[in-house]
C-alpha positions as CSV (number, residue, x, y, z in Angstrom):
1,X,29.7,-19.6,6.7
2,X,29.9,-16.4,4.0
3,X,26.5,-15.4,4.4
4,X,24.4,-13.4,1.8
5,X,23.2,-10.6,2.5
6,X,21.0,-8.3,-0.2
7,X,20.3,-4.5,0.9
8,X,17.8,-2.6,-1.2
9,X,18.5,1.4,-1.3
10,X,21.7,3.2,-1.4
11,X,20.7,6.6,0.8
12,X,23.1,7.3,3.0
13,X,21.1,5.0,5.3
14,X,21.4,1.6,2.8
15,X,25.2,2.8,2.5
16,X,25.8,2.7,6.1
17,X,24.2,-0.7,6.3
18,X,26.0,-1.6,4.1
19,X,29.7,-0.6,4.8
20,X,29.3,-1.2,8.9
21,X,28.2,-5.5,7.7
22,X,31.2,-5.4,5.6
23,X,33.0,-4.4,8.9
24,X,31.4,-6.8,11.3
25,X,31.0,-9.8,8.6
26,X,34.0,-9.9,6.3
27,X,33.1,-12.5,4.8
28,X,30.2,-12.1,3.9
29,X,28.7,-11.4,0.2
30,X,27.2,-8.2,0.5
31,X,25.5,-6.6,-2.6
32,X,23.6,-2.8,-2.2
33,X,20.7,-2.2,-4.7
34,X,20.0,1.3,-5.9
35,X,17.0,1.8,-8.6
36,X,18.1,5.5,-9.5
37,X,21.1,6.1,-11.4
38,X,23.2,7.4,-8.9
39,X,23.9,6.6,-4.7
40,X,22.5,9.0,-2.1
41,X,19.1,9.4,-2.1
42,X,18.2,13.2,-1.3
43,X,21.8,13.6,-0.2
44,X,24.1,14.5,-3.2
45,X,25.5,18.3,-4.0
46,X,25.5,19.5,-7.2
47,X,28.4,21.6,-8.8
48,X,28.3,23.7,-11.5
49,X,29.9,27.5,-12.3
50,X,31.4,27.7,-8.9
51,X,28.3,26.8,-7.1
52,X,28.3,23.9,-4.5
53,X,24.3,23.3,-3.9
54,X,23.2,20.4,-1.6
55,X,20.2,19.5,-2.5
56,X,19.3,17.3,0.4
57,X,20.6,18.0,4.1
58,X,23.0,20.9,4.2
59,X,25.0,19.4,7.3
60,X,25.2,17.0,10.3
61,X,25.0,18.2,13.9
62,X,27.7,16.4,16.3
63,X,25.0,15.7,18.9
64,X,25.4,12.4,17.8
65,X,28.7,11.0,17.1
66,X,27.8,8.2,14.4
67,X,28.3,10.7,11.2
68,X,31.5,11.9,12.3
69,X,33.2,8.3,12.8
70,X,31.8,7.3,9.8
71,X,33.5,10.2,8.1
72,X,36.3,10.2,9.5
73,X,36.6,6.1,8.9
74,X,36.3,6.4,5.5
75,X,39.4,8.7,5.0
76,X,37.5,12.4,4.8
77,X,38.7,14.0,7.9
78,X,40.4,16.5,6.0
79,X,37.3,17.7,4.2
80,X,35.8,18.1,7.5
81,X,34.7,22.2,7.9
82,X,32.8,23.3,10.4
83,X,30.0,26.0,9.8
84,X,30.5,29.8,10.4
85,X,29.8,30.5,14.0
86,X,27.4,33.1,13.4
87,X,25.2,30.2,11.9
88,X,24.6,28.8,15.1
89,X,24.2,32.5,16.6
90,X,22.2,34.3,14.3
91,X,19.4,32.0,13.2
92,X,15.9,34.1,12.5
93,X,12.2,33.6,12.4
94,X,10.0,35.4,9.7
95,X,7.0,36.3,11.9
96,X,4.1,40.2,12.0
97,X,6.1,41.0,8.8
98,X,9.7,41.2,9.3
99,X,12.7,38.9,10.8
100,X,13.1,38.2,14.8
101,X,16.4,36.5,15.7
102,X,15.5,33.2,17.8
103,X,16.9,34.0,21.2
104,X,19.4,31.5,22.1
105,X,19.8,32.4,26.0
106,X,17.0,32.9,28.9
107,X,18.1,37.0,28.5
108,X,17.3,36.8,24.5
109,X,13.9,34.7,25.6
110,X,13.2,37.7,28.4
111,X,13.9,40.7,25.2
112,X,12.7,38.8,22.5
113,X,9.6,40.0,20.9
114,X,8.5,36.9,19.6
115,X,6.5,36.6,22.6
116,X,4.2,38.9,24.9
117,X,5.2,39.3,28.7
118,X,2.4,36.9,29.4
119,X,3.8,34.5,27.0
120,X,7.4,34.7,28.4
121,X,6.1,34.0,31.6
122,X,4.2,31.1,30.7
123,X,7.3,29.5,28.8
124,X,9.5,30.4,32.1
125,X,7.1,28.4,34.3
126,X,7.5,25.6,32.5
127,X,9.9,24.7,34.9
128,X,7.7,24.6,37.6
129,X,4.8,22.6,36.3
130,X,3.7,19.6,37.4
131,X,3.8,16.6,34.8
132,X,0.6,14.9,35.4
133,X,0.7,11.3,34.8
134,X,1.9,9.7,31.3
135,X,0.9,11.9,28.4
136,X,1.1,9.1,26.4
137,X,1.3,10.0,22.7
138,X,1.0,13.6,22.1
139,X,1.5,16.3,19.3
140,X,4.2,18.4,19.3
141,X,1.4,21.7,19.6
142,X,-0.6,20.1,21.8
143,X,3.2,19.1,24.4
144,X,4.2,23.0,23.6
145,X,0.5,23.9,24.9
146,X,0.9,21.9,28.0
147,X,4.1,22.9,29.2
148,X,4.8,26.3,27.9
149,X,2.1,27.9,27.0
150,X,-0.2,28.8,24.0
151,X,2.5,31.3,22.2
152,X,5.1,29.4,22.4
153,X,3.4,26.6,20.1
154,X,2.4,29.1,18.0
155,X,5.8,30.5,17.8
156,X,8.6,28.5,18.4
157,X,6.7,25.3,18.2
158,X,5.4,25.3,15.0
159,X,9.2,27.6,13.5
160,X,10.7,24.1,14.5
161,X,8.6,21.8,13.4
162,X,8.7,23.6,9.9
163,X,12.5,23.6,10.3
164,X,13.1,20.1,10.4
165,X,10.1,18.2,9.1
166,X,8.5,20.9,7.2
167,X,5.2,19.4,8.5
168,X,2.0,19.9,11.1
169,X,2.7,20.7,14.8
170,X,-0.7,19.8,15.2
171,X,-0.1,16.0,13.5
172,X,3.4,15.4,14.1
173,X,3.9,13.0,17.2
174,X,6.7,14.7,20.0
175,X,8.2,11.2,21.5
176,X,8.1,10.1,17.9
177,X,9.9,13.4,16.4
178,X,11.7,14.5,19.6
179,X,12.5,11.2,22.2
180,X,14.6,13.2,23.6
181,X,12.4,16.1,25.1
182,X,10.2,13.7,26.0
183,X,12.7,11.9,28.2
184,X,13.4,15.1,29.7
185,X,9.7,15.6,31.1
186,X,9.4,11.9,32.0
187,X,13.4,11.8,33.8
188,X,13.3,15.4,35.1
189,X,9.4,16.4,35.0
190,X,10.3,19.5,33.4
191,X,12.4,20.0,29.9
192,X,14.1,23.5,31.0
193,X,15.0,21.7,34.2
194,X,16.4,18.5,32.2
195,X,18.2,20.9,29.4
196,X,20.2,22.4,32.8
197,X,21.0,19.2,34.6
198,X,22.2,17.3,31.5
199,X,24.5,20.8,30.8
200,X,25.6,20.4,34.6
201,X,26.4,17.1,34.2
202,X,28.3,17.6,30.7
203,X,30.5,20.3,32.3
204,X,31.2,18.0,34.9
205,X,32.4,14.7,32.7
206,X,34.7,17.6,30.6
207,X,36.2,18.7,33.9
208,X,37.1,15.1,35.0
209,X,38.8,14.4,32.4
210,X,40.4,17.3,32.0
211,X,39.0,18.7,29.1
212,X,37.4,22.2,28.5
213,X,33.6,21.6,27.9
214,X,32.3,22.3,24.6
215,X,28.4,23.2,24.4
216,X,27.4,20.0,21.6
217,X,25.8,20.9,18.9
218,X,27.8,21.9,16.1
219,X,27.3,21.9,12.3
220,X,29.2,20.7,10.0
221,X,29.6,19.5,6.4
222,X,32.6,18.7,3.6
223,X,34.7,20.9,2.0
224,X,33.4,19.3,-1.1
225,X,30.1,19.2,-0.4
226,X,27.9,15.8,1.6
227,X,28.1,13.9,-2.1
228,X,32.3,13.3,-0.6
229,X,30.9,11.1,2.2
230,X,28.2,8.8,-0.2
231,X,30.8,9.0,-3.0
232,X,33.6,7.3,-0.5
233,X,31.0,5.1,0.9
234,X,30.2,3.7,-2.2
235,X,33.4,3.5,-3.6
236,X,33.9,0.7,-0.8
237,X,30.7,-1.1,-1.0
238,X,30.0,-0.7,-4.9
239,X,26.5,-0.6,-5.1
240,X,24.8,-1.7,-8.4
241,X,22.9,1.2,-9.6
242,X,19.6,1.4,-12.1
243,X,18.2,-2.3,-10.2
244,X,14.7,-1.5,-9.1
245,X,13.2,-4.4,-7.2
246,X,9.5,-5.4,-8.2
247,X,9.0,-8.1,-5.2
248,X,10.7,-10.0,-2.5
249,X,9.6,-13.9,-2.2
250,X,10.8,-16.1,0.7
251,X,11.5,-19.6,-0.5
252,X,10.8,-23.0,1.2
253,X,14.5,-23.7,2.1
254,X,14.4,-20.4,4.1
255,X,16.7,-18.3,1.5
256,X,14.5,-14.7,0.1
257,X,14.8,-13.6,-3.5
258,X,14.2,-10.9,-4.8
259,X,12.9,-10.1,-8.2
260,X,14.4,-7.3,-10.3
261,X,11.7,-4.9,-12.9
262,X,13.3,-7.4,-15.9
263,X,14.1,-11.4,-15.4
264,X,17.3,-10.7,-13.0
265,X,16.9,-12.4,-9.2
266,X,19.5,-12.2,-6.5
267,X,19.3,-14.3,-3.9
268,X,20.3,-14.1,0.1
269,X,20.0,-15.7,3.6
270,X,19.2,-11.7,4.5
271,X,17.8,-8.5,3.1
272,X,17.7,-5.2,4.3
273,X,15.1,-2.8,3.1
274,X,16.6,1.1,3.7
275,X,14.3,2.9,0.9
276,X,11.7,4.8,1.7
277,X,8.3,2.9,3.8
278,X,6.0,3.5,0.5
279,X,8.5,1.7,-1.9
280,X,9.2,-1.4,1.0
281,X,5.5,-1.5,1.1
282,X,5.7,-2.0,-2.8
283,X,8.7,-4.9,-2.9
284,X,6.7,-6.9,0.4
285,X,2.8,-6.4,-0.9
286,X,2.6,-10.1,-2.5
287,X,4.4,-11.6,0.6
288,X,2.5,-9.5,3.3
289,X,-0.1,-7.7,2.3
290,X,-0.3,-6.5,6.1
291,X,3.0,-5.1,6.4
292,X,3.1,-3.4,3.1
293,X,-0.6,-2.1,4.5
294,X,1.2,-0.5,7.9
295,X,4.7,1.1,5.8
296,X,2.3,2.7,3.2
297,X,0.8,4.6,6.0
298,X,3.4,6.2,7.0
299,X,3.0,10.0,4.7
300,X,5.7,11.7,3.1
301,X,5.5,15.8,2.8
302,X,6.7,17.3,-0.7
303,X,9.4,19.8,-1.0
304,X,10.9,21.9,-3.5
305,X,14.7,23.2,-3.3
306,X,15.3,26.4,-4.7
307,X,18.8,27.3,-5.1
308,X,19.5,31.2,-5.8
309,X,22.4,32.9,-6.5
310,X,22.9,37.0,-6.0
311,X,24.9,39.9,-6.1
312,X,26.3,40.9,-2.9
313,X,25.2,44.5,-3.7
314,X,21.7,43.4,-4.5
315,X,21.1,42.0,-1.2
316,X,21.1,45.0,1.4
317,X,20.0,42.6,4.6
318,X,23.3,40.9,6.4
319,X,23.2,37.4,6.0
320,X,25.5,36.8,8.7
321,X,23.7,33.8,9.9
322,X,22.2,30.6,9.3
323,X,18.8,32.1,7.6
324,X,15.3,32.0,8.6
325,X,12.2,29.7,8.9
326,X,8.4,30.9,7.9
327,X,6.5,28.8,10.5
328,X,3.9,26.9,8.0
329,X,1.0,28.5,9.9
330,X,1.7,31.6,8.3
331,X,1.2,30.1,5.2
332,X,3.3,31.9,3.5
333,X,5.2,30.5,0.0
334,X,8.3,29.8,1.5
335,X,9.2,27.0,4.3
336,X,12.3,29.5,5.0
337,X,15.7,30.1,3.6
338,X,19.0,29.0,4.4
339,X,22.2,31.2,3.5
340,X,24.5,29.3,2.3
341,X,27.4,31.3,1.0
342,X,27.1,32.3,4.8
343,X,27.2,29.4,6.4
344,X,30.1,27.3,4.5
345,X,33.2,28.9,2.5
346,X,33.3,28.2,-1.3
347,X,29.6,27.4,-1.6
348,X,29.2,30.6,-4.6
349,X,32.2,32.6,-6.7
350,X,33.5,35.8,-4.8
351,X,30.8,38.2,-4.7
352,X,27.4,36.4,-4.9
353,X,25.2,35.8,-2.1
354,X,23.9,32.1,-2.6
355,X,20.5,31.2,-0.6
356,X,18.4,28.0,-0.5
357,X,14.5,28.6,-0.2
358,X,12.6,25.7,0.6
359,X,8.6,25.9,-0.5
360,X,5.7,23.3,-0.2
361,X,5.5,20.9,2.8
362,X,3.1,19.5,4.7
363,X,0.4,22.7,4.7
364,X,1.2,23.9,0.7
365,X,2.4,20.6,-1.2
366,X,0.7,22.5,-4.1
367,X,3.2,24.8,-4.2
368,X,5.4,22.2,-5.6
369,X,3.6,21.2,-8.8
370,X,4.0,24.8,-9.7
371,X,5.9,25.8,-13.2
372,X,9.3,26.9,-12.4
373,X,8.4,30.4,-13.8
374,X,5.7,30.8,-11.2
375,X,7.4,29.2,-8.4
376,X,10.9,31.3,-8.8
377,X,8.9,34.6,-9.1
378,X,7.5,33.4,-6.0
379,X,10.6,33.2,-4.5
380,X,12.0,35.9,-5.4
381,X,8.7,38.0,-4.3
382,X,9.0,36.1,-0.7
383,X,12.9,37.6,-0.7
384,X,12.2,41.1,-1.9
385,X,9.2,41.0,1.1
386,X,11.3,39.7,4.0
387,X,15.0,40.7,2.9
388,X,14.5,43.5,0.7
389,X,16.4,41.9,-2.0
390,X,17.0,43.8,-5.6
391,X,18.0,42.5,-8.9
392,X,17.1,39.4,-10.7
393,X,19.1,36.4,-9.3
394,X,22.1,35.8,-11.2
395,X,21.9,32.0,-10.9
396,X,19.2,29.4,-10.2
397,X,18.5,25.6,-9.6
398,X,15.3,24.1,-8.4
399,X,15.4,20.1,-7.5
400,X,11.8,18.9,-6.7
401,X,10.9,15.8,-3.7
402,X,7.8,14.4,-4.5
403,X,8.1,12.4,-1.1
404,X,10.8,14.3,0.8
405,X,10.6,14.0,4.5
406,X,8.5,10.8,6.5
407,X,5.9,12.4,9.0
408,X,6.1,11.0,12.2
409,X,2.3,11.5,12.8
410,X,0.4,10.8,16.4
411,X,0.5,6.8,16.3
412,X,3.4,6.1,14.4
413,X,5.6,4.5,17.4
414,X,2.4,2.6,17.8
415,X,2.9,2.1,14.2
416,X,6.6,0.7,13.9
417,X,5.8,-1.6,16.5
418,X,3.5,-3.1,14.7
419,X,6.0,-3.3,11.7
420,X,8.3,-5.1,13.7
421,X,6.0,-8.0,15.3
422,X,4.7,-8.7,11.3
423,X,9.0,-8.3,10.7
424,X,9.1,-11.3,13.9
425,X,7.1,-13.7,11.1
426,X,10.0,-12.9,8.4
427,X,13.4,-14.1,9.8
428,X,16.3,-12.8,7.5
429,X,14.0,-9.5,6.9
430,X,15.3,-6.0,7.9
431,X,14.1,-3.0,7.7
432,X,15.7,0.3,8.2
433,X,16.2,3.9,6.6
434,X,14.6,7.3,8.0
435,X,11.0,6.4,8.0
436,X,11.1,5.2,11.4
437,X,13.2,6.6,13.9
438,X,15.0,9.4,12.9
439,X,15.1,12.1,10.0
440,X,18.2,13.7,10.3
441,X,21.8,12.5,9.0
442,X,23.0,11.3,12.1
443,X,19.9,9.1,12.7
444,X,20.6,7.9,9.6
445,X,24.0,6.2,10.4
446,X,23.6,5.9,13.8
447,X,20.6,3.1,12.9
448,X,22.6,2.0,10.0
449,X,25.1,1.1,12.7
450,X,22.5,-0.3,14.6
451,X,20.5,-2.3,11.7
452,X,23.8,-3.9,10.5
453,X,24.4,-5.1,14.1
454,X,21.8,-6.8,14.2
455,X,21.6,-8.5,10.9
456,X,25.1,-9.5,12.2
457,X,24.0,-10.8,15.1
458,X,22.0,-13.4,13.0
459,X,25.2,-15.0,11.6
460,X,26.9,-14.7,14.3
């Protein structure tokens, strides 16, 4: 049997799909729909005058191993750079007025003065309190409060939060957001407790084998930028670009098709749906007006990208580091700022500092509609403010996301199960892509790895 197989979206998550069900069914007829003119999604760098800017993620953590196989199956190992130590060491938080490096060890937590003696103590007895009963669903705030303490939501909670999802602490959903943490508490009743024994146990499984252990957790990228890793992806699964899909109809003989914005159709014994919830809610709405009801309500923030380039002698604070986040409860006009000239070689010509502000989320989407007169003298107000910048930037680029990053609000577990007992009424229906179970990169092809398993499994 040489199955047909239709997936809608060529992110890094539909690419994935796509590539790992050319692996596991070869022969199989697989075709990868894109509406915009180019692969990737958010993730793509631009290039121009020596400058490398990604205007999606800037890296992959190795946490997870799934974006490191995949890169290193599809020939790019030798692009493979890791980021400048320091950006792992020297990461900041913008808080009272001026820049606080995070501590990154229980003596940087005791001297830090991101937090009052009272508040230290509170996040140091974390260890020792009690979980009481399931917590059930929870905000990320409302966990922080629980276990650690009132400051340390305000603080570090909410400096997170706006680090990754640029979104509420208040809203966003910890086992939704953060599974892991919340395995910690529910396996080891305490998350400080559960960090050490899974370190303990690490160290241990390195020194069985032999190995010297090696703290996870590292950053990395391309030498050419994250637009290597979609561009070799899609050279091997060549997916047709400019096809936006208006609706998805399943037939009486069990086959789907799927209608095109013109008269084209395509038709398939599978589909998978990796674009974002709001446009799968658009393509399934005449089929199942219930499940396109439960992906619409899942939100997207808005971001803006502002890429900045500037003389080294115009920027008199050391940006050995990764950069620094504004927590959003500030409510300042920057999300935070990453530097990358810092972080990866070759990212700006010799001489020029290059940073990446990010402004709007979930607190000041307005930001985002602003003129980009208004909103780079904005920026460069925030960096004259916190890093006592000079000069007029020497380059500039600013890439807007109307819908950037999914918020994985209180409910929405509750809310993708759901989603998959309507998907239980639709055999040959898959969906995937990050507005489910995962933001980052590496969720991204780990459940593309995942997904195309289990389409597999169907043929199989």
């Amino acid at each position: 049997m040489n199955p047909r197989i239709v997936v809608v979206g060529a992110g890094i998550s539909g690419l994935s799909v796509a590539y790992r069900l050319k692996q596991r069914l070869p022969h199989a007829d697989v075709q990868i729909l894109e509406g915009a003119a180019r692969p990737g999604g958010t993730m793509w760098t631009e290039r121009q005058s020596g400058y490398q800017i990604e205007i999606g993620p800037n890296g992959f953590l190795d946490s997870k191993p799934s974006t490191l196989e995949l890169t290193r199956e599809v020939g790019l190992q030798d692009q493979l750079i890791l980021a400048n130590p320091s950006a792992g060491k020297n990461r900041y938080l913008y808080w009272k007025d001026r820049l606080h490096k995070l501590p990154g060890s229980p003596w940087g937590l005791l001297t830090t003065p991101l937090l009052s003696w009272r508040g230290k103590l509170s996040f140091l007895w974390e260890r020792f309190r009690r979980r009481h009963g399931d917590p059930g669903d929870e905000s990320i705030a409302a966990f922080a409060r629980r276990r650690a303490g009132k400051e340390t939501a305000e603080v570090f909670a909410d400096g997170l939060v706006t680090g990754i999802f640029a979104g509420d602490p208040e809203m966003l959903s910890l086992p939704a957001c953060f599974p892991r943490i919340a395995a910690l508490e529910r396996d080891y009743g305490s998350i400080l407790k559960g960090f050490a024994e899974t370190a303990r146990k690490r160290r241990e499984e390195a020194e069985a084998k032999g190995m010297a252990y090696e703290k996870p957790g590292k950053l990395w990228s391309l030498r050419s930028g994250l637009r290597s890793l979609v561009e070799a992806l899609s050279e091997r699964v060549k997916p047709q670009l400019g096809v936006a899909i208006r609706k998805l109809v399943r037939e009486p003989d069990g086959l789907w098709t799927l209608h095109g914005e013109g008269r084209e159709t395509w038709r398939a014994e599978a589909v998978v749906l990796t674009c974002p919830a709001h446009e799968q809610a658009r393509i399934v709405a005449d089929m199942d007006a219930a499940l396109a009801e439960l992906l619409a309500q899942i939100p997207f923030n808005r971001i803006a990208v502002i890429a900045l380039g500037y003389r080294q002698e115009d920027v008199p604070t050391s940006v050995d580091g990764f950069g620094f986040i504004t927590p959003e409860s500030t409510r300042r006009d920057l999300l935070g700022v990453q530097w990358c000239s810092s972080i990866y070689p070759d990212r700006a010509p010799p001489g020029v500092v290059l940073m990446r502000a990010m402004a709007g989320g979930w607190r000041r989407g307005d930001i985002v509609d602003w003129d980009d007169e208004r909103l780079l003298r904005a920026t460069h107000k925030e960096l004259q403010v916190v890093m006592g910048v000079k000069g007029e930037p020497i380059f500039q680029r600013i890439v807007r996301w109307p819908r950037a990053i999914p918020q994985y609000h209180v409910g929405h577990l509750a809310r993708v199960n759901l989603i998959g007992a309507r998907l239980d009424l639709h055999p040959g229906l898959f969906l995937g892509g990050n507005s489910f179970l995962g933001v980052a990169m590496n969720d991204c092809t780990e459940q593309g790895t995942i997904l195309a398993e289990k389409v597999a499994r169907r043929f199989t």
